[in-house]
N, C-alpha and C positions, 0 to 999 in steps of 0.2 A: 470502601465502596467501589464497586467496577462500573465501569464508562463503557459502552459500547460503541462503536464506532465504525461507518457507513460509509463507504465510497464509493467514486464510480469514474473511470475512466477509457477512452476506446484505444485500441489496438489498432497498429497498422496489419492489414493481411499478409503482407510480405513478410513482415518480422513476427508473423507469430507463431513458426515454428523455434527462432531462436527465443523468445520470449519462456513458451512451453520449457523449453532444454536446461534454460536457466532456472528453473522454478522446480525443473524435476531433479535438480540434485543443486539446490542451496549450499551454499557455503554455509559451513559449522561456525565462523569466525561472523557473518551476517546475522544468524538464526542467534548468538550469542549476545550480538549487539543490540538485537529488537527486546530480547529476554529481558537485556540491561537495561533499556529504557522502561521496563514494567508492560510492556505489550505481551498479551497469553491470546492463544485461541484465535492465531492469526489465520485466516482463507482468503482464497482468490478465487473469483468465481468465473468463467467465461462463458459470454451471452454469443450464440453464432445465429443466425447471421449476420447481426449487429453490429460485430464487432463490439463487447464490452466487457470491462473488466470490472465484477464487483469486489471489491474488498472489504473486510469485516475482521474488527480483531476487539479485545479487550483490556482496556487499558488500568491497570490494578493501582498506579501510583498517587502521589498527592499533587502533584503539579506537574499537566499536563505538558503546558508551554516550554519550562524549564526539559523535561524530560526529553521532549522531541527537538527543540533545541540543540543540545549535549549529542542525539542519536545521530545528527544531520552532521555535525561536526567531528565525526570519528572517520578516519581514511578509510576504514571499509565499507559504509555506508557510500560515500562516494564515488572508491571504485565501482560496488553494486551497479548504482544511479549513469553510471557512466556504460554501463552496458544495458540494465533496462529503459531507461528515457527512451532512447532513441526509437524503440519498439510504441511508444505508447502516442497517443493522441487526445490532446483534454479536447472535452466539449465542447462545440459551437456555443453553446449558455454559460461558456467558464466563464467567473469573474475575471479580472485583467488579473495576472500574475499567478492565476488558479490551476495548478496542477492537476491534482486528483478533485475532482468534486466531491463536497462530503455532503451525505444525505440525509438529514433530520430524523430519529428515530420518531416514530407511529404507534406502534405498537409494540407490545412486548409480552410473552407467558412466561414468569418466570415459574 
């Protein structure tokens, strides 16, 4: 069964042409790791003037928590995170500790 999966976080304007730079030539060893954790059919979407990052990917595995777990604890995820964080900014309406806000799916045509 595939889980779809929602997010949404803001951009700072000053970093998001390296945000862009980063995103337009991923690392093979990154795009390996999200593979690894069962993530397909990952986007990023950017809302301007907003400032907003949607994110939407498809999660194919059997255990979610474990999976992304395991993703967050691999060094290349962290270097990643250690270059894109710093570009990003969660929501005024984040919950405390709330990174990317995820958004409740609505609808859907499969």
């Amino acid at each position: 069964m595939v889980q779809r999966i929602g997010m949404v976080i803001g951009v700072k304007p000053e970093k998001l042409a390296e945000y862009k730079r980063l995103h337009a030539e991923p690392w093979p060893e990154m795009n390996a790791a999200l593979s690894a954790a069962n993530i397909r059919n990952y986007s990023i979407y950017l809302r301007e003037p907003e400032m907003l990052l949607f994110g939407y990917w498809e999660y194919t595995g059997s255990d979610y928590e474990a999976d992304m777990r395991a993703l967050g604890e691999v060094a290349i995820t962290k270097q990643w995170l250690a270059l894109t964080d710093p570009c990003q900014a969660p929501l005024k309406t984040a919950a405390p500790g709330e990174w990317w806000s995820m958004i409740p799916e609505i609808y859907h045509l499969d």
